[in-house]
N, C-alpha and C positions, 0 to 999 in steps of 0.2 A: 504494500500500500504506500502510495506516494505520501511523505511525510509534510505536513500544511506548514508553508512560511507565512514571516509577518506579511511580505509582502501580498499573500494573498487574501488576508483580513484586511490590508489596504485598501487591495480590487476592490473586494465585494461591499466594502463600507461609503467606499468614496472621497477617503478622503487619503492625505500621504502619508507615505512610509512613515515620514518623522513622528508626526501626528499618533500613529501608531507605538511609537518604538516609545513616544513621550507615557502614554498609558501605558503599557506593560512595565514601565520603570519607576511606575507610581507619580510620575511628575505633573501631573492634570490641576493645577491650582488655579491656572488661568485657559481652559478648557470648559465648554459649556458642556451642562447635563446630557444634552442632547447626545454631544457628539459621544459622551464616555459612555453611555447608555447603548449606543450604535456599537459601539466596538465592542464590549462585552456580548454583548447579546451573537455577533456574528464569531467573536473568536470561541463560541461556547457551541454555537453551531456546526464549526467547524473541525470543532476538538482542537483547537490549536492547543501547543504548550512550549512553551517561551522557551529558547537553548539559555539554559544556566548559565551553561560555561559563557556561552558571549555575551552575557548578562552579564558576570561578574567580571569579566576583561572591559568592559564599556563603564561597568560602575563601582570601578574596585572593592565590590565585597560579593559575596557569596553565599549575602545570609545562612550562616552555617556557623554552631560553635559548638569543638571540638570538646566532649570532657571526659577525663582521665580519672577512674577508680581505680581503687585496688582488685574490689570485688562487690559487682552489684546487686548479687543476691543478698547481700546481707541487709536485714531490716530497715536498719540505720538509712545505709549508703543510699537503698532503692526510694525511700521518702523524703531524701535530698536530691536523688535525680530525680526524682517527680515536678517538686518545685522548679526544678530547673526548665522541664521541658512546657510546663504549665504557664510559665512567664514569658518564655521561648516561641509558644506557637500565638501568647496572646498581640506577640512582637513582629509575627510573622519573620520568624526565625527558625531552623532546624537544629535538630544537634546530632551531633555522629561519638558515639560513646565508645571507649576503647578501657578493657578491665586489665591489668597490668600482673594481676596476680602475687601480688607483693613483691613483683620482678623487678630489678632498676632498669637491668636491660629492653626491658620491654615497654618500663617507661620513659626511656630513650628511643625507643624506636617509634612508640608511638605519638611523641611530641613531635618526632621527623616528619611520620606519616601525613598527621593533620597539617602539617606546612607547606607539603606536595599539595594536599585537597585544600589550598589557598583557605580554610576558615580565618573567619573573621575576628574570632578570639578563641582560646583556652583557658579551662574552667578546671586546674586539678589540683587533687589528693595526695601531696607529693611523700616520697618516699625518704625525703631526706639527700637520698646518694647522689642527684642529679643536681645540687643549687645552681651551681655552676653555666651548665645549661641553660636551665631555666630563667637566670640572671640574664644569660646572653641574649638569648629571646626577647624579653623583656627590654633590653637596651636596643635591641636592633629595631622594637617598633610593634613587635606582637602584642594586645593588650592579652595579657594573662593574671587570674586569681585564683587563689590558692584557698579552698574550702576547710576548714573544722581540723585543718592542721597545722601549726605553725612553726617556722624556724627562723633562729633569729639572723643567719644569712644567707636567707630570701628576700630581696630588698621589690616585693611587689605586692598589691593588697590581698586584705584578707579579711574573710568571713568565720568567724568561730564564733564558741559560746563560750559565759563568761565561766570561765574553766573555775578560776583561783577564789571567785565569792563560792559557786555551788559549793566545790569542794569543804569550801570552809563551811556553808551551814549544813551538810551532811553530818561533818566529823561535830559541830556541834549538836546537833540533835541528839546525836549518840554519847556526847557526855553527860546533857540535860537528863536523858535517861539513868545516870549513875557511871555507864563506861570507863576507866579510865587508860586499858590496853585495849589498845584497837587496833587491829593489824589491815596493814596495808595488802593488795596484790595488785601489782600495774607490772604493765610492758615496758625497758628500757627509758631512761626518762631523761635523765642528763643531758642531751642533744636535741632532744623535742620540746620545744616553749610550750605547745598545748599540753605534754605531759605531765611537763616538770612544775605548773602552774595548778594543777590539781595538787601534788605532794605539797605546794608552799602553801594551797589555803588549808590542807590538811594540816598543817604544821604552824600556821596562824592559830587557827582555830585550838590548838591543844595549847601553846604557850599563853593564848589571850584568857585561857580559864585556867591559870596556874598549873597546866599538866607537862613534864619532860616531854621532849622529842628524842622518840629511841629510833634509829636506825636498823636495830636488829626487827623492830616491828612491820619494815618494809620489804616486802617477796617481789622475786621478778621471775614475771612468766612469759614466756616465749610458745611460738606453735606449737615447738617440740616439747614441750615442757611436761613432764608427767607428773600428773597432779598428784596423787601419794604422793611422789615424793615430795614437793614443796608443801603438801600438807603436817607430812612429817615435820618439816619445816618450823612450821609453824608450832605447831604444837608443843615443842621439845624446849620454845623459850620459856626461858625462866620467868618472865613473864605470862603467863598464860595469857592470850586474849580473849575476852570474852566478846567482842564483835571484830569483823572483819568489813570493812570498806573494799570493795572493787573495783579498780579501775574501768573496765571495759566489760562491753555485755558476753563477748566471748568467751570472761575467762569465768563471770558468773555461772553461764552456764554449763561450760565443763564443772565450777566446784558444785554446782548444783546436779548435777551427774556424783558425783562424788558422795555428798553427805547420802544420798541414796542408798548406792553402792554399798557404803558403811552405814548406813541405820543410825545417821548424825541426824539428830531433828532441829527444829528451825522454827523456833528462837530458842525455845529451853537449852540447847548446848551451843549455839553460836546465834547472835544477831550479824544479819545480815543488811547490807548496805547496798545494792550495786550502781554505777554510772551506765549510761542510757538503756531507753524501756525495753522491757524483754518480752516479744510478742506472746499475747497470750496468757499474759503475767498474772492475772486473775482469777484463768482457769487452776493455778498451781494450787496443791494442798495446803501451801501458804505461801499469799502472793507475796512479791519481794518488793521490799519500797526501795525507789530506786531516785533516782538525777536525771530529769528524761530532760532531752535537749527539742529544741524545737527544731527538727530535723527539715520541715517544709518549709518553713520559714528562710531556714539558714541556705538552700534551693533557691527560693524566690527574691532573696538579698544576693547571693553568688549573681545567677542572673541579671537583674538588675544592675548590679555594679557592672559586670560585664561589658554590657551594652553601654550604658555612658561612657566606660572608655573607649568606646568604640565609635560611638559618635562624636568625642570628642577628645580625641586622641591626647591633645597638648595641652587641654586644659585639667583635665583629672589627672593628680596625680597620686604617688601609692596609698592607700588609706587602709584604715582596718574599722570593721564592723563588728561589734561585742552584743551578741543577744543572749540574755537571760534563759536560765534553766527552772526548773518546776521539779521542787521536793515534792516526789510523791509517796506520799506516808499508804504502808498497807502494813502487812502481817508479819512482819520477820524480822520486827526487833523488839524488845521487851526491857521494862524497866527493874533494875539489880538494886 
């Protein structure tokens, strides 16, 4: 089937190429009803559909922005791509998503990738291992923002939650209750500001109510990490703790696999804490209160920011955007 040019929505409308090429590029502001009414009606007739690519060679963009997860099945991540694409299509914008698998090389290649498919910006999850990179990008003119994860150099904006208050009224709720060893588990944190900004409102929070800050109260869990043993861990301090705070919903959920396994009930032998919601948290034998972050939100701010650096490239410049988190109180911590 012969494929329909502008030029022949021109023919059949009557009026010129330009005129044409003027509406499919959005530009009709001095354009009558009439004539933008003729041309839709005939380019819908005809099935026309506009070549991107000379679209985006004629009007340097490509309505298209690239974003970069780790892994978009995960609860979290997917209700932040949502946001993203919900802002996205109300922008009449697309996005082409590329999951990195907590790979650096792959989120190196696929920062390359989206720079071949000319998008108009990148929207990522960074890994840390690439700043560098990223930086480069960034100086050479790509607008890029970096979602719900920070470091301190990446010198480009950024959308997170406010890591270091939640933190801190977490760990205080759990001393209001009586607590006063409360054990940490978090992923690697030294290198990560979003990390490292949860253990300092963790560690606010215990000095601003007269409690040490113990070190040995803090676990690092990694994928491999087998949960015995860091619960050994745990346990074996001289401190006992009678609640544990969680950094991340991944690792809640393995220890919640865990006290299972061992016939650990919850609260009576540990109050639990975790950071962001655990779907389905309600159904549990005992839901977990947890630090749920506004993950659509933080989507529809990445987006937006996006896009104004994009439309205006030299006047924004790097910013960071801190949105509030939501203690949400359930079943699995008890007062001592």
């Amino acid at each position: 089937m012969k494929r329909v040019k502008m030029s022949d929505v021109a023919k059949k409308t009557g009026v010129s190429l330009s005129t044409v090429s003027q509406y499919m590029n959005g530009r009709y502001e001095y354009m009558s009803s009439e004539t933008k009414e003729k041309i839709k009606n005939v380019a819908e007739e005809l099935n026309y559909i506009p070549n991107s690519i000379a679209r985006s060679l004629a009007t340097a963009k490509t309505k298209t922005i690239g974003v970069i997860v780790s892994n978009i099945t995960g609860y979290f991540t997917s209700s932040v791509v949502r946001g993203v694409e919900d802002y996205c299509k109300k922008n009449d914008y697309s996005i082409i998503i590329y999951n990195t698998d907590h790979d650096s090389e792959l989120e190196k290649k696929s920062i390359n990738i989206l720079k071949m498919l000319r998008v108009d910006g990148i929207l990522i999850v960074p890994s840390g291992k690439n700043n560098e990179l990223i930086n480069k990008e960034k100086n050479s003119g790509m607008p890029i923002v970096q979602m719900y994860m920070e470091y301190d150099d990446l010198d480009i904006s950024t959308v997170i939650s406010n890591y270091r208050k939640s933190a801190y009224d977490a760990t205080e709720y759990l001393i209001n209750l009586g607590h006063k060893n409360i054990a940490i588990i978090t992923q690697e944190y030294e290198n990560t500001r979003s990390r490292h900004d949860r253990i300092l409102g963790y560690k606010d929070a215990l000095v601003n109510n007269g409690l040490p800050f113990n070190r040995d109260l803090i676990h690092i869990w990694d994928i491999s990490s087998d949960m015995n043993v860091l619960f050994e861990e745990i346990v074996k301090n001289k401190n006992l703790p009678t609640a544990i705070f969680v950094m991340h919903s991944a690792i809640t959920i393995n220890l919640l696999k865990h006290f299972k396994l061992k016939n650990i009930n919850i609260p009576e032998d540990f109050s639990i804490i975790g950071f962001d919601e655990i779907p389905n948290a309600d159904l549990m034998k005992t839901p977990v209160t947890v630090v749920k972050q506004s993950t659509y939100e933080i989507g529809q701010k990445s987006a937006e920011l996006i896009l104004d650096k994009i439309n205006n490239k030299d006047k924004v410049k790097s910013k960071k955007i801190i949105i509030p988190c939501e203690l949400k109180i359930r079943e699995s911590c008890k007062e001592i």
